[in-house]
Structures are given as C-alpha cells and as structure tokens.
C-alpha positions in Angstrom: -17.4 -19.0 41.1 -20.2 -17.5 43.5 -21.6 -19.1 45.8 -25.4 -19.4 47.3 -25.3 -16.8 50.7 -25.6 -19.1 53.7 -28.9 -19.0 55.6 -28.9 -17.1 58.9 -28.1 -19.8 61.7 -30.9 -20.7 64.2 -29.8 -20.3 67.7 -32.0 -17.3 68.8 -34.4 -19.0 72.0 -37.3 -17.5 73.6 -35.0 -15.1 75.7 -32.9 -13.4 72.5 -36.7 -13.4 70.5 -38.1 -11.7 73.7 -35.3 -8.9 73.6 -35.2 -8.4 69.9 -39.1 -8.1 69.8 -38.6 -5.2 72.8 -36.7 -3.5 70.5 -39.2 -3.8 67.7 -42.4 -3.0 70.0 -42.3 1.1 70.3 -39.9 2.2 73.6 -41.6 3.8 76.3 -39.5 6.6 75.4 -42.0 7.5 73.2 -44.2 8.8 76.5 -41.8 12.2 76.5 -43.0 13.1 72.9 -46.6 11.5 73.2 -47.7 13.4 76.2 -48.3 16.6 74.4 -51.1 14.8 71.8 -52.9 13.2 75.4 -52.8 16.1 77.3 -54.2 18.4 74.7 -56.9 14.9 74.2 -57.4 16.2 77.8 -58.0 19.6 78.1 -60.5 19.2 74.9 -62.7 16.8 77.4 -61.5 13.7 76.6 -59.3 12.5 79.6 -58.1 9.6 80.9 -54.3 9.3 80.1 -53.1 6.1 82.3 -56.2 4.1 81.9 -55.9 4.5 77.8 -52.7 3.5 77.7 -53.8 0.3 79.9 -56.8 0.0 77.6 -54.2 -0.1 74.9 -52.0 -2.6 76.3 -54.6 -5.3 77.2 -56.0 -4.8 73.3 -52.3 -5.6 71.7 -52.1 -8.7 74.3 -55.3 -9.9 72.7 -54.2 -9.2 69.4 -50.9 -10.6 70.0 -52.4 -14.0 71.4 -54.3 -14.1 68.2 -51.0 -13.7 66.3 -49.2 -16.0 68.4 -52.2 -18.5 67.1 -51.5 -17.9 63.7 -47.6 -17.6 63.6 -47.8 -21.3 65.9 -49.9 -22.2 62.4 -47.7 -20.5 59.9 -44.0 -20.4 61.4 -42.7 -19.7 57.9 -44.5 -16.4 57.6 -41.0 -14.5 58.2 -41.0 -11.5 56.3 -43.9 -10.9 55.2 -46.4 -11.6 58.6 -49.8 -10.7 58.3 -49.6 -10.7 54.8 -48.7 -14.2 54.6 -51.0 -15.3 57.0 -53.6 -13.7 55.1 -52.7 -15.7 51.9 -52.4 -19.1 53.7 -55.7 -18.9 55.6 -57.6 -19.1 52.6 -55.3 -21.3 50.5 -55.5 -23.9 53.0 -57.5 -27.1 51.4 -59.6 -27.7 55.0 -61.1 -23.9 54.6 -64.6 -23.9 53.5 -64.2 -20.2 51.2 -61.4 -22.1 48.8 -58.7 -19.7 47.4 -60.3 -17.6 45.5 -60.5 -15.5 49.1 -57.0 -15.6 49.2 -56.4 -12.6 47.2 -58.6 -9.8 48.4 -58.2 -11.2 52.2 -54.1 -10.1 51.0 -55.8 -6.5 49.4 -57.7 -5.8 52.7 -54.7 -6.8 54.7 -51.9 -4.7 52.3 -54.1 -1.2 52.3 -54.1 -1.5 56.3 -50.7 -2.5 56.6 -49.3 0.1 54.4 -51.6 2.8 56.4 -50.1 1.9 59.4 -46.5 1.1 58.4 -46.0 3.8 55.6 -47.7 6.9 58.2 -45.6 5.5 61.3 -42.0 6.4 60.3 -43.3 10.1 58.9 -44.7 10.1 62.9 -40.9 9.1 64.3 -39.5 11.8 61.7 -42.1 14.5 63.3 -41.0 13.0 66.8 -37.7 13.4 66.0 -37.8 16.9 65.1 -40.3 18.3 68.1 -37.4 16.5 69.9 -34.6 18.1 68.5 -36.5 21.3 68.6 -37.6 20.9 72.3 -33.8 20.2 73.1 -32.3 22.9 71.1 -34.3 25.5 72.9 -33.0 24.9 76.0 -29.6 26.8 75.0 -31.6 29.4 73.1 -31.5 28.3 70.1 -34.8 28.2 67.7 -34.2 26.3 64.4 -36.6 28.0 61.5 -38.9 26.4 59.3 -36.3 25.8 57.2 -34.4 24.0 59.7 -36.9 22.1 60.6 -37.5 20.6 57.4 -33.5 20.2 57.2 -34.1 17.9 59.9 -36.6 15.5 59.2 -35.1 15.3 55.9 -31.7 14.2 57.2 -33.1 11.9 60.2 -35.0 10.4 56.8 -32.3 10.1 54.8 -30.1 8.2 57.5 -32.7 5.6 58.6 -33.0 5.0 54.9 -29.8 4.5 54.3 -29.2 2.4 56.8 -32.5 0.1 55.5 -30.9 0.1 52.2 -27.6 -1.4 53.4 -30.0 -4.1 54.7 -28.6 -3.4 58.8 -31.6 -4.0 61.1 -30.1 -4.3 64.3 -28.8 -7.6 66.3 -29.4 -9.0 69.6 -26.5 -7.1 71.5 -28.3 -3.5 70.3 -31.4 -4.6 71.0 -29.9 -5.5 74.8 -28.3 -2.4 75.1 -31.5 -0.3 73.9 -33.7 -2.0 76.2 -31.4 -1.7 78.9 -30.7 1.9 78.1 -34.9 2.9 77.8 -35.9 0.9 81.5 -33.1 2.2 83.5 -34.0 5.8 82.1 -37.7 5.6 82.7 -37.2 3.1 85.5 -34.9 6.5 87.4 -37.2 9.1 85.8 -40.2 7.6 87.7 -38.9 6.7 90.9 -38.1 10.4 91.3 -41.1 11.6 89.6 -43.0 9.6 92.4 -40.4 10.8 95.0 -41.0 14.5 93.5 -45.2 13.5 94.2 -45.0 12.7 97.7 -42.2 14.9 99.1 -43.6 17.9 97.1 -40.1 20.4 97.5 -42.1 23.3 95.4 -44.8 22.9 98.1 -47.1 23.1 95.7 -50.8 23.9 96.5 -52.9 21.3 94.9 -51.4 18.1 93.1 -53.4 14.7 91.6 -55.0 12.3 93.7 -54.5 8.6 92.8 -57.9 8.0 91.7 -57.5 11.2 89.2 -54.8 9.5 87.2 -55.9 6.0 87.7 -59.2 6.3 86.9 -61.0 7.1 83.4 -63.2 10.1 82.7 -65.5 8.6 80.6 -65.8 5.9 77.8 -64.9 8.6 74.9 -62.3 9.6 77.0 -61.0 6.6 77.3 -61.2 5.4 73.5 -59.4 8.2 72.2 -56.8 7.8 74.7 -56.4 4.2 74.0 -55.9 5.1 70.3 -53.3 7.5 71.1 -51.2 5.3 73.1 -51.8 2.5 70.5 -48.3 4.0 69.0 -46.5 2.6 72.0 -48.0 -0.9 71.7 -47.3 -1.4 68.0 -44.7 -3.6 66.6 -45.1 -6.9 68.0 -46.0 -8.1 64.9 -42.6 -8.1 63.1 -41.3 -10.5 65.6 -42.3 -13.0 62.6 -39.3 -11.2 61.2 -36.6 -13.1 63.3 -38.1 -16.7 62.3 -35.4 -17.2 60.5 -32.5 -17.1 63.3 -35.4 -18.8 65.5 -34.3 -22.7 66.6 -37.8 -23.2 67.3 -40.0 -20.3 65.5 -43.5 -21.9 66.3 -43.4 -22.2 69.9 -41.1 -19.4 70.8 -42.2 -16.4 68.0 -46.1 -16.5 69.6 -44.3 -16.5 73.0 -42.4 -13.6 72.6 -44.6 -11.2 71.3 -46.4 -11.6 74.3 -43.6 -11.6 76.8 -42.6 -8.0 75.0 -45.6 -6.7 75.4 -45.4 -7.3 79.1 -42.3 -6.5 80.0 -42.5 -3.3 78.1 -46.5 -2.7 78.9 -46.3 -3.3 83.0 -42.5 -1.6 83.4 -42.0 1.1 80.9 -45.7 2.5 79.8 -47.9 2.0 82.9 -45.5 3.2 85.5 -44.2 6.1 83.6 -47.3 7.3 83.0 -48.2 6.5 86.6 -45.5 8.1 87.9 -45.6 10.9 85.0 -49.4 11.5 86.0 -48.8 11.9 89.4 -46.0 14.6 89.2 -47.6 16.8 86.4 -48.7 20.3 87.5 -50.0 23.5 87.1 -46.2 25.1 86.8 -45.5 23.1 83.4 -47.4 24.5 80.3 -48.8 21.6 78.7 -48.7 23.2 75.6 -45.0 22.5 75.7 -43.9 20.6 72.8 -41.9 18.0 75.3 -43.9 18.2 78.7 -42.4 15.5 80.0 -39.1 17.0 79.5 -40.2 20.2 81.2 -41.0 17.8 83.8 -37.7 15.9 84.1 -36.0 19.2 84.2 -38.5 20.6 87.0 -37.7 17.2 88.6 -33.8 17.4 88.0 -33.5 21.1 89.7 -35.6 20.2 92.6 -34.2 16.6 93.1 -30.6 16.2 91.8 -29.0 19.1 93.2 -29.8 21.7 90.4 -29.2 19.1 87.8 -32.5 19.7 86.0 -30.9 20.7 82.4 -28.9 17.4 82.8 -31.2 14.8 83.3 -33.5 16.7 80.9 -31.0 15.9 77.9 -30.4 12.2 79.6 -34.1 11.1 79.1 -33.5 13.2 75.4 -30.7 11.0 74.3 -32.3 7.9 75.4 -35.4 9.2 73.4 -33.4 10.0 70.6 -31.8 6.1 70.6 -35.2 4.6 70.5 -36.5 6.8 68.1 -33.7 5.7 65.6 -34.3 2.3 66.6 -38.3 1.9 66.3 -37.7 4.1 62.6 -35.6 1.7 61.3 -37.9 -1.6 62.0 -40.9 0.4 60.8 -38.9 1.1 57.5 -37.9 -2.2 57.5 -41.4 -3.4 58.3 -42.8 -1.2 55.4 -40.6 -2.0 52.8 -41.0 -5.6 53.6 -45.0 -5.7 53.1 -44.1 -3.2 49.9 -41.7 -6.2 48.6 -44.3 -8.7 49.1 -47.1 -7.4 47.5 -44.9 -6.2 44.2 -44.0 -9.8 44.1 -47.5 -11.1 44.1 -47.9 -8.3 41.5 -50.2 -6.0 43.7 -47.8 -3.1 43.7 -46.1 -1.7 41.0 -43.1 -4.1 40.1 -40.7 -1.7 40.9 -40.7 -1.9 44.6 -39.5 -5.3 44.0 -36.4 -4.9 42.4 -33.6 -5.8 44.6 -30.2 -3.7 44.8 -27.3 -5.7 43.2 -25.2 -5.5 46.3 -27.4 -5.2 49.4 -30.0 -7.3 48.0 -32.9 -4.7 49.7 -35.8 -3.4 47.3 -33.8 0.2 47.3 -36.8 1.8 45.6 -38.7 0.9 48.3 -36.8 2.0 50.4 -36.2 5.7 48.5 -39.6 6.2 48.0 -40.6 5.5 51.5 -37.5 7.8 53.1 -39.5 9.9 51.0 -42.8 9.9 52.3 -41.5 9.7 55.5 -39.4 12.8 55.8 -42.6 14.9 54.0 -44.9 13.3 56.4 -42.5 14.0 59.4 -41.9 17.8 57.7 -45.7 18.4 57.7 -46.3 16.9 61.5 -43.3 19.5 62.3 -44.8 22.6 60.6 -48.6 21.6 60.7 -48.5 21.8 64.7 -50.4 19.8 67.3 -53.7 19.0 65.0 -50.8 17.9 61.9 -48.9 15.6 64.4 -52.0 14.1 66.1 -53.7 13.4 62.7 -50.6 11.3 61.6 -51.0 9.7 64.9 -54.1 8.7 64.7 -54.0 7.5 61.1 -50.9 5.0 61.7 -53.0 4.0 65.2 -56.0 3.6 62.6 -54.3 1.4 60.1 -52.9 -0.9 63.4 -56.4 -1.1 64.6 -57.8 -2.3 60.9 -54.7 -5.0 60.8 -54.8 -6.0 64.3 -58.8 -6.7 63.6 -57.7 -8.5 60.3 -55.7 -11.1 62.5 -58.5 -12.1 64.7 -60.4 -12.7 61.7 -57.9 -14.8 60.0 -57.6 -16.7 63.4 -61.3 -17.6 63.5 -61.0 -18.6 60.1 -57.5 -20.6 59.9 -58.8 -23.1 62.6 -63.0 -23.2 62.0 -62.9 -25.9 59.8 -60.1 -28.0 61.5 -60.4 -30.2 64.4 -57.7 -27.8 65.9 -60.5 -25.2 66.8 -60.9 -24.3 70.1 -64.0 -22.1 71.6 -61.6 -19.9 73.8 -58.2 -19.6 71.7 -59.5 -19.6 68.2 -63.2 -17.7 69.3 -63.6 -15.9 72.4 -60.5 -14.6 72.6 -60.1 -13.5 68.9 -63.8 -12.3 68.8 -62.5 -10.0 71.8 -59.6 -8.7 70.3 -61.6 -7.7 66.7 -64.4 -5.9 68.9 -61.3 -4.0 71.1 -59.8 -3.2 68.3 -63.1 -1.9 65.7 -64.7 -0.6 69.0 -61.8 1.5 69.9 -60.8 3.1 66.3 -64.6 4.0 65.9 -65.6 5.3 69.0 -62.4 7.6 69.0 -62.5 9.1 66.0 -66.7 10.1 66.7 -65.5 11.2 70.2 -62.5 13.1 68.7 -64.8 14.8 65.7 -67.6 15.6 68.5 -65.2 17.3 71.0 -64.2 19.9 68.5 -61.0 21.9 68.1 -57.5 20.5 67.6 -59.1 16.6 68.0 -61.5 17.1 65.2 -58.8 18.5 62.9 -56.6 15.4 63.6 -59.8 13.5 63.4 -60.7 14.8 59.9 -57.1 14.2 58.8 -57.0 10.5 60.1 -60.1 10.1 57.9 -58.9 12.0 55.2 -55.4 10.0 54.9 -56.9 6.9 55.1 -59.8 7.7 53.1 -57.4 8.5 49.7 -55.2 5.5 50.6 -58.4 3.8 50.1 -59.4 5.0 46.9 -55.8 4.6 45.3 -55.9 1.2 46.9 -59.2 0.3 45.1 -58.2 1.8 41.9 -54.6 -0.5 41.8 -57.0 -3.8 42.8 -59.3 -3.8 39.9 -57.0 -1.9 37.5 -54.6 -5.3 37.8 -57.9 -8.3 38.0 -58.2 -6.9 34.3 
C-alpha cells in the first residue's frame, strides 16, 4: 500500500533561512574568476571596479526589499517565486487590471527568468573551466580544446545529475560553505591589505584609496555594476525554502536581505577593497585568474614562499562554491521551466516528473545541456564569449528584478495596505536602478569599442532570439 510522502517539517527560523539563502546568493569566490571581465571593463575606459560592485549591492537590497514585500504577501510562492507572484498580483479580486493580466505579466516574467537562470549555469560551467585551466597551468600542464570541452561537459553532467536526484543541499552544507568562502576571503584580504601597506616587492607606484574607492565616471560605473550583478544574484530562490520555513512570511523577506548583507559588506566589498588595493603592474591582467596570480604573489612574499599553496586554497574554496551556486541555479531554472509547462507555456515535456526522484528530468537534461555548450563556448570563445554570457544572465536579472518592483506597486495600489515608501518610493527606486543600470551599460559597453562591444553585441544578440522564440511560443498557444 503507498503512502502520500510526508511534507518537509517546518523548523528552519530566520537564522537557518539566513544561511541557506548565503548559499544560494553567488559566493564571493566568484571575485577570483570575475576579475578578468572588470579589469579588461577597465582598461577599455570603463573603470570603477569597487564602486560597481557597491552600486550592485545597494540595487539587489532594493530589489530584495521589494521581494521581501511580495513574499510577506504571497508566502506560498515556494517554488516557483517570481513567477507566482506574477500570477497572483493580477488574480487578486482588489486589482483594478482583473486577470486577464495575469497571463502575459507570467510571459514577461518567464522569458526574463529563463534569460537569466538558463545563461547563469553555462557562465559557472565557463568559470569552472578558466578555473580548472588557470589551476592546471601552474604544474605545466595546458589542457587542449578538446579538454576543455571534456570539462565543462563533465562539470555539466555532474550538477545535473545531482539536480536530477532532487539533492539541493541542507543547512549543515550551506554552514560549512559559508564558513569555508568568509574565512578564505576573510585571510586572503587581510594579507592582501597587509601585502598594500608593507609593500615587501618595494614596488614603485601602488593605488591610492581614492583610486579604488572612487568611480571613474557614470558609464564606468554602470557597466561595472552590471558585471558584478553575478555576485548579487540569487536572493530570490530563498522563496525556495518556504516550505521547511515555521514562519515563511516574516522570516523569507528577512533573509534575503540579511544575505545580502552579510555576503555584500564581508565577502564582496572588502575583497575587492582589499583586492584593489594590492593589484599591480607585476600581474598581467590578461591572466585568466588574476586574483589567483595575486594570491600566489601574496603567498611567496607573505607566507614564507607558500605562494603556490594558498593559490590552490582560494582555488578549492572557488571550486566548492562554484559547485554549489550551479546546482541552485539548475535547480532555480528547472523549477521556473516546471512551472510554466504546467501552466501550459512551455512545451509539456519539461513537466513530466521522473518516476523515482520526482524532478522534471527533461528539464533537467536539456538544461545540463545548454549549460555545458554555453560553458564550452565561454571557454573557447575567450574574454568577449565569457563577458557576453555575463552580461546576458546580468541582463535577464536586471529585466526580473525590475518586474518585481512592478508587481510590488501593483499588488498593494488598490489595497489599503499601500504604503508611499515600501510599496512606491522604494520599489520605484529599485525598477529605475535596475532599467537604468542594464541600459546605460550595454550603450557604454557598445560605445567603448573592442572586447566590451563584442560582449555587448552578444548580450543583445542572446537575448534578442530568446525574445523572438519567446514571442512565437506565446501566441502560437493563445490560438
């Protein structure tokens, strides 16, 4: 005789929500394989690392207060998130639209969802082979083409195998990830800032703290911000965890917020403080890793010769958080994939569950799939390849983050809930951030020329056909 699975039990608080949604926010690990995009951003005119990434980090707290708004409104959104709140904003009798906005408010929402969650793991694949590629050079080794591909296709393969067996993680990983990635960058930048004002190379000339602190310029400082976007991202599928949550509408809005914090002010701005500060003329910043070039430079000078050493520390710790942010954007993709085939805007076969793990496995196959292509072409298509699939899952996050302040404004205008500052201002703020920043980048990217415009061109071009395929699938099925 079966029996009906028992429902997850609800004893996660605000503090096991905060870690979990740490782990699900991008690691500031990330900075060791993001530096090469912003400093090439840099040398094409369009400085401005630290202050983009702060730009970035007050943009997602907006957008996160927005979506703390909306998951305090909808605490049953689990799964499915933005998509759901998109569907319930304009189902709910007190809005003034009806529901017959319901369904391409869910189109609008789906086609920037998928742009960001479906280019993302491709992005960790590409990361994942510069890292293994950076790493394997140190003992003279150079893996070919071949090999490459060999490698995003097996990093690919094993995050989707692991999504297909359901496995996302619990609170125990998620304590020892985040505990691993802050003690890692928390040591890496206390010696990079020891390395800054002791200076053993005695080098000649070295960064001033206004040069790092300080942007050169508002396109500068857009495209910047849209880089580092792919640290902020994630927050979102905290909504995920709603159903382990003993109270999911106070403590799901909390934590996306706290996350964001903890991982904003601690792992992003002082690495790339402290990063920004000990960069110099002696490490080629066309290195695929320059960070690592600079933990090594570090290491020798600092830790007795040990430069090699910490150099594959920081790697491994990379490597971990890499394996852990591909898995929840898998997850997250397949999930908004599953909901939209149910609500028959994808093709039904992304809904069909596996008999045994219960997971849509097509979904998860077909994604693997564009993932490890995506990750093989970011490998092999060089610094304009990998920026351009940066920029396109940064665009799709700017779209969807802009969607949310507009379902904000709209869940709580007509109610007497509606408040000028939480449910206007602030949401108002976060779609202009968020609109402001994608557009101005991309015109400051194409304008600068070279490797930015390539990425730039690709961005648009990615999106662009997702666009038109999107289009075609939404009127095709109103027939």
């Amino acid at each position: 005789m079966s029996t009906l699975p028992k429902p997850p039990r609800k004893t996660l608080g605000l503090t096991g929500i905060t870690l979990n949604a740490m782990a699900l926010v991008a690691p500031g690990a990330f900075a060791w394989l993001l530096y090469q995009p912003q400093l090439a951003a840099q040398q094409s005119g369009l400085g401005g690392i630290w202050p983009g990434v702060l730009l970035a980090l007050l943009t997602a707290l907006l957008t996160a207060f927005s979506f703390g708004q909306l998951a305090s409104r909808y605490p049953e959104a689990g799964l499915r998130s933005a998509y759901h709140f998109a569907e319930q904003v304009f189902r709910d009798s007190a809005h003034p639209l009806g529901p017959g906005a319901a369904r391409f408010a869910k189109f609008l929402t789906g086609w920037a969802s998928h742009l960001y969650y479906w280019v993302y793991p491709g992005v960790m694949v590409a990361f994942m082979g510069t890292l293994a590629d950076s790493s394997l050079r140190q003992f003279g080794y150079e893996p070919t083409a071949f090999g490459q591909i060999i490698l995003a296709g097996s990093f690919a393969a094993f995050v989707g195998f692991l999504a297909l067996r359901g496995i996302t993680g619990s609170t125990v990983s998620s304590v020892v990830l985040n505990t691993l990635q802050l003690i890692t960058l928390g040591v890496f930048s206390v010696l990079a800032i020891l390395f800054y004002g002791i200076n053993p190379l005695g080098l000649a000339s070295t960064p001033s703290l206004t040069d790092v602190v300080l942007p050169a310029g508002f396109s500068g400082l857009a495209f910047q911000a849209a880089l580092a976007m792919m640290l902020m991202v994630g927050f979102e599928a905290v909504t995920s965890l709603s159903a382990s949550a003993a109270n999911p509408g106070r403590d799901i809005p909390r934590a996306s917020i706290l996350a964001l914090l903890i991982q904003g002010a601690f792992s992003y701005l002082l690495v790339y403080f402290a990063a920004g500060l000990a960069f110099n003329d002696q490490i080629d910043p066309a290195s695929r890793a320059p960070l690592g070039e600079l933990a090594r430079q570090i290491g020798d000078a600092m830790l007795s010769g040990n430069g090699l050493a910490f150099m594959l520390v920081m790697a491994f710790a990379t490597a971990i958080a890499l394996l852990a942010a591909m898995l929840s954007a898998t997850n997250n993709g397949v999930r908004i994939s599953f909901s939209m085939a149910l609500d028959s805007e994808m093709p039904d076969l992304l809904g069909i569950l596996h008999p045994k793990y219960a997971t849509p496995y097509y979904t998860v196959i077909l994604l693997s799939l564009v993932s490890a292509a995506l990750g093989s072409f970011g490998i092999l298509g060089g610094l304009p390849a990998l920026m351009g699939l940066i920029l396109a899952a940064t665009l799709g996050a700017f779209l969807l983050y802009a969607i949310l302040g507009v379902l904000t404004v709209a869940a709580f205008a007509a109610t007497p809930a509606f408040h000028w500052l939480k449910h206007g201002l602030l949401p108002v703020a976060s779609i202009a951030l968020n609109l402001g920043i994608a557009t101005l980048a991309l015109v400051s990217g194409l304008a600068a020329g070279g490797v930015t415009a390539q990425a730039c061109i690709l961005a648009l071009g990615v999106a662009a056909i997702w666009m038109i395929l999107s289009l075609i699938s939404y009127f095709a099925r109103r027939r």
